[in-house]
C-alpha distance (Angstrom), angle and dihedral (degrees) to the residues before:
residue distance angle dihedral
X1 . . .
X2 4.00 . .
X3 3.69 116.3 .
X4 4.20 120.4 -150.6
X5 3.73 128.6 -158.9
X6 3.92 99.6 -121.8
X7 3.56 91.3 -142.6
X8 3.96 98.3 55.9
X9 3.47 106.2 -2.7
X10 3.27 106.7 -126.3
X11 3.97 122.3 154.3
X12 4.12 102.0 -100.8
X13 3.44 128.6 172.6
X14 4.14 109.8 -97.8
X15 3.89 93.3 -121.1
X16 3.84 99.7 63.9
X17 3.46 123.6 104.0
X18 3.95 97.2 -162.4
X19 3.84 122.1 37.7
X20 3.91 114.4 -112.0
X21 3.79 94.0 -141.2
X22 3.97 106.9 41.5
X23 4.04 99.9 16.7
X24 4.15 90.4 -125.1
X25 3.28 111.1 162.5
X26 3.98 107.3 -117.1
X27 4.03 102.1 -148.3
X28 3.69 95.9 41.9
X29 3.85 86.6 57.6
X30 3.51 91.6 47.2
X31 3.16 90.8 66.2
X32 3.67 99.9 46.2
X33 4.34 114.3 124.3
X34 3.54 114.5 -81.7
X35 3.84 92.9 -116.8
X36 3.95 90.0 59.5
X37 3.85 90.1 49.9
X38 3.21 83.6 57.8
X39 4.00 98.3 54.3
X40 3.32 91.1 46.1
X41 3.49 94.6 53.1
X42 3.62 90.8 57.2
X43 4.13 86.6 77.6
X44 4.34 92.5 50.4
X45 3.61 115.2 127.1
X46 3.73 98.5 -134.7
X47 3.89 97.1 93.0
X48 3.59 99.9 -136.3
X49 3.75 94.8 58.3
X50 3.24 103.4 75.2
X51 3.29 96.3 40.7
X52 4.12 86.8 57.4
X53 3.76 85.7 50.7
X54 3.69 103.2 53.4
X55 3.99 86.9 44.5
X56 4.12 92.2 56.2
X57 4.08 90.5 32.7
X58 4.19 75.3 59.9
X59 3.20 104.8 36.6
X60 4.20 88.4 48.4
X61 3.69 89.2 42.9
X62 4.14 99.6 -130.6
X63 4.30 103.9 177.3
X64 3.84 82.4 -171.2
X65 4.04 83.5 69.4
X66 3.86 93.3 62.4
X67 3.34 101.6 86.1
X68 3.19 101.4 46.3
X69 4.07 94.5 39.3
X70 4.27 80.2 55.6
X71 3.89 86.2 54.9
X72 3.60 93.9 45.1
X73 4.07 83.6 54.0
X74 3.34 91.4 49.1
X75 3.44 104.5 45.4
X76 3.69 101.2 39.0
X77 3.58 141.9 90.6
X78 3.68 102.8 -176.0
X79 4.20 100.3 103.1
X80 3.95 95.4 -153.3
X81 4.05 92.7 50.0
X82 3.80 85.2 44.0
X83 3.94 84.2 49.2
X84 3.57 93.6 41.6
X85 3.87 92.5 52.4
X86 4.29 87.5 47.3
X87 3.54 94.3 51.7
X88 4.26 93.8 40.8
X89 3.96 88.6 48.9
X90 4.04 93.8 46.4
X91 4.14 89.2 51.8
X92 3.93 91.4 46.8
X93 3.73 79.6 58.6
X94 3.94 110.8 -158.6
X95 3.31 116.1 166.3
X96 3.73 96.3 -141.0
X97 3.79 85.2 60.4
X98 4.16 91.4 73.6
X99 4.41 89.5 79.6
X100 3.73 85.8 57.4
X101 3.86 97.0 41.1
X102 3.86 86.5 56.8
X103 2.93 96.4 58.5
X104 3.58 94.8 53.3
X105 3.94 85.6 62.2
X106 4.17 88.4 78.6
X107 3.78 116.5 114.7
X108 3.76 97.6 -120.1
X109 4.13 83.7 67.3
X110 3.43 96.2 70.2
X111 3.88 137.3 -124.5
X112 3.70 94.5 -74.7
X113 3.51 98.0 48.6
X114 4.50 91.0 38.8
X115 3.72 80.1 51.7
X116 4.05 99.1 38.7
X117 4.07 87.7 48.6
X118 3.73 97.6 47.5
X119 4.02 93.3 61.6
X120 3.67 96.7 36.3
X121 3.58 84.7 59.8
X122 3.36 94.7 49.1
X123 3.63 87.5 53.5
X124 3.34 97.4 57.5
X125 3.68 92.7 49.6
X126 3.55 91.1 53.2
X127 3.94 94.1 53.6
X128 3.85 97.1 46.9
X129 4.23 88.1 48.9
């Protein structure tokens, strides 16, 4: 089984209790919130991680997470984390969140992501009506 440093995730070796590459402290991220695992996680190399943790960061509804799911949009070219992070932000439902959506809706975002944008907004219309 591979182990990764939360904070940079780097492979480390299970038993340390400070990460060799970015000096975090293993234990005190341990016992880091469950919701901030969970942003984190949205930056782990294994693909499908992040994808799991935008869907629970949804699915929990954490409005800390929308900033960083934005960046994630942003900064990503994987088009079912991008898809993930549009369909997590529409079900954590801020209002303010509709000027990003849009733009989301531009062709260089993809069909997924066009598509993904166009219900969350509706979502979020639907809640604030």
């Amino acid at each position: 089984m591979t182990f990764y440093c939360p904070n940079c995730w780097s492979e480390i070796d299970p038993k340390l209790k400070v990460c060799p590459h970015c000096g975090a402290n293993q234990e005190a991220l341990s016992e880091e919130e469950y919701d901030e695992k969970l942003i984190r996680a949205l930056h782990h190399p294994e693909p499908m991680t992040p994808i799991r943790a935008a869907y629970i960061l949804g699915e929990r509804r954490v409005k800390r997470a929308v900033s960083v799911l934005e960046k994630t949009i942003e900064e990503n070219s994987d088009p079912y984390l991008v898809q993930a992070s549009i369909v997590a932000i529409g079900k954590i439902g801020l209002a303010e969140s509709v000027v990003f959506l849009n733009t989301c809706l531009q062709p260089e975002y993809g069909i997924l992501a066009r598509k993904a944008a166009y219900e969350a907004i509706e979502q979020i219309k639907q809640k604030s009506v």
